[in-house]
N, C-alpha and C positions, 0 to 999 in steps of 0.2 A: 692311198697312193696307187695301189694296184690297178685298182677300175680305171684313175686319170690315166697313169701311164698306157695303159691296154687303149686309150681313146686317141692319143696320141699320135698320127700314120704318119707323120715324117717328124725328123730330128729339131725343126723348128717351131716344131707345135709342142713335143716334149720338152724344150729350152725353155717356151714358154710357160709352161705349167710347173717347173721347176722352178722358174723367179718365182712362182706368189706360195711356193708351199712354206707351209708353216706349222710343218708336222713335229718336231723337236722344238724345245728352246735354242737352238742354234741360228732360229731367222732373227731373234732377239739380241745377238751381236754383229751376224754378219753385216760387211756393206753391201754386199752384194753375192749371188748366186754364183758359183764359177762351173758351167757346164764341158764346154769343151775346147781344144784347140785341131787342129790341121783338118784332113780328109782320109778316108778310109783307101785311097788311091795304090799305094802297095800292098791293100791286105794288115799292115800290120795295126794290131789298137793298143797302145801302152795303157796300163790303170794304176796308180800310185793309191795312196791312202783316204788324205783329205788334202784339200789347198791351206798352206799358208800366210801370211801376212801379205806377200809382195801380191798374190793369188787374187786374197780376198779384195786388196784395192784395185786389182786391172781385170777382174775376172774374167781373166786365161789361168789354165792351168799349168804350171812349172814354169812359171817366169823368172824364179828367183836364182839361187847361187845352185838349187838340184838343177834348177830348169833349164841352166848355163851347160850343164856337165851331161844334160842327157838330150842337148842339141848338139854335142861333140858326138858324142854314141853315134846317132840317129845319119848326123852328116860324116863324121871321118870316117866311120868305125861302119855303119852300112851302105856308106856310097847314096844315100837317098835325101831330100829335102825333108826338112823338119814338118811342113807341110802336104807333104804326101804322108805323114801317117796320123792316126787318128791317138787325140790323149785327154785321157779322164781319169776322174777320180771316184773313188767306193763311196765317199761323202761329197754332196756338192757346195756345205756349207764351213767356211772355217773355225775349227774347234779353238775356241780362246785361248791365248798363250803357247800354243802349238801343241796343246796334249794331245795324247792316243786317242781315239772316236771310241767311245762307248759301244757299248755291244746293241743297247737300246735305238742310237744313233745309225750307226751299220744296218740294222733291222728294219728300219723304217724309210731309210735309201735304198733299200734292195732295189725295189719296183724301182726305182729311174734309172739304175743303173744296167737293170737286167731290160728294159724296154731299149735303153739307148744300146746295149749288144748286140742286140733284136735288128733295129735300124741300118746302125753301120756295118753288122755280119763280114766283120774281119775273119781272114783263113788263119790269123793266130791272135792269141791274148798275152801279151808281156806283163805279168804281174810285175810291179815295182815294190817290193818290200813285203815284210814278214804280216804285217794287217791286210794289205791287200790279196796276197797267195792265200792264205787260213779263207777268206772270205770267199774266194775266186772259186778255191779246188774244195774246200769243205774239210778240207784235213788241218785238223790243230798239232803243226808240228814245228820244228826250227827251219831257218832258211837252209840250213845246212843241209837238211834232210829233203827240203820241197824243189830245190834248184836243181840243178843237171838234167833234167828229164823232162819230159812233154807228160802233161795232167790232157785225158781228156774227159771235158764233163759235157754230158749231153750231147756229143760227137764234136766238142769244139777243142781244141788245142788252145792248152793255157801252160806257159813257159815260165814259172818265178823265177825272179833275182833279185839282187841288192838292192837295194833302193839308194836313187846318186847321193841321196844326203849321207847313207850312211860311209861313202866312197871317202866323200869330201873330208867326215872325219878323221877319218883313216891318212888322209895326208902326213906325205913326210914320215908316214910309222915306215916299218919292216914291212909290215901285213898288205899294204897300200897293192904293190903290183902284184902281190897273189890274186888279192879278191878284184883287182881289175882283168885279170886274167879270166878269171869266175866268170863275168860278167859276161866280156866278151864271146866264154863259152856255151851261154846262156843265147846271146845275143844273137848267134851263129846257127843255133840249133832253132829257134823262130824263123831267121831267115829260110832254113830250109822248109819249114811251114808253110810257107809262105810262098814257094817256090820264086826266091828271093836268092841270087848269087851269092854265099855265105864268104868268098873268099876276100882278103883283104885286097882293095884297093892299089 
């Protein structure tokens, strides 16, 4: 995958080389490939985990009920089009029944993931979730520990936070407007990455 992706000089030629891979058993369920959605136009690139179900049949990334809740973020909550920012995932293929991506699986997506960075050279990285930040910043720790603060690897700014699915479960609890609060602290601290207006709307 390394060598394809390093052959790859724009993000269409990478998309394309990412349909025919067939590096894990995961091209054995998916329907399809799901590379990426918007444009790198504010700077900002979200990265979540893997795509699921709603993912793997429109292959777009975050279409479903996260994909609902982190196009509120992206539009209420940063003042910007869901299309002005760039969004992908650490696996480009959907792991059956929604489990966690294999460490083997992650290993072997590196190269697409670390070419398409390369690419669209966003001034921040929004990790979405506890697999994606471990993956991102290289530190195997809780979100609790990897969020609030700016990671930077390799001189790039990588931001973790929640991931919306884990938001959505949190509905209706106590905990719900804490960790949306998290978020949006998270959220804010990118934007100034990004030299992005960080104030509400």
């Amino acid at each position: 995958q390394r060598g394809l992706a390093a052959k790859a000089t724009d993000l269409e030629a990478l998309k394309g080389a990412v349909a025919g891979c067939e590096a894990c058993a995961l091209c054995e369920t998916r329907t399809q490939t799901v590379f990426s959605d918007g444009t790198s136009s504010s700077g900002v690139m979200f990265i979540g985990e893997a795509p699921g179900a709603e993912e793997d049949a429109q292959g777009v990334p975050f279409v479903g009920r996260a994909g609902q809740f982190l196009t509120r973020i992206i539009e209420k909550g940063m003042g910007v089009d869901r299309s002005e920012v760039y969004i992908a995932n650490v696996l480009k293929c959907r792991p059956p029944d929604n489990r966690d991506p294999k460490v083997e699986e992650k290993a072997l997506c590196a190269a697409w993931l670390d070419r398409q960075i390369e690419l669209v050279n966003p001034r921040v990285i929004v990790a979405l979730g506890r697999h994606a930040a471990v993956h991102l910043t290289g530190k195997d720790q809780s979100m609790g520990r990897l969020r609030g603060q700016v990671h930077r690897v390799a001189g790039r700014p990588i931001v973790p936070t929640y991931h919306p699915s884990y938001l959505i479960r949190q509905e209706g609890s106590s905990s719900f407007v804490r960790t949306k609060k998290l978020v949006w602290e998270d959220i804010q601290l990118a934007m100034r990455e990004a030299d992005l207006d960080p104030e509400p709307k």
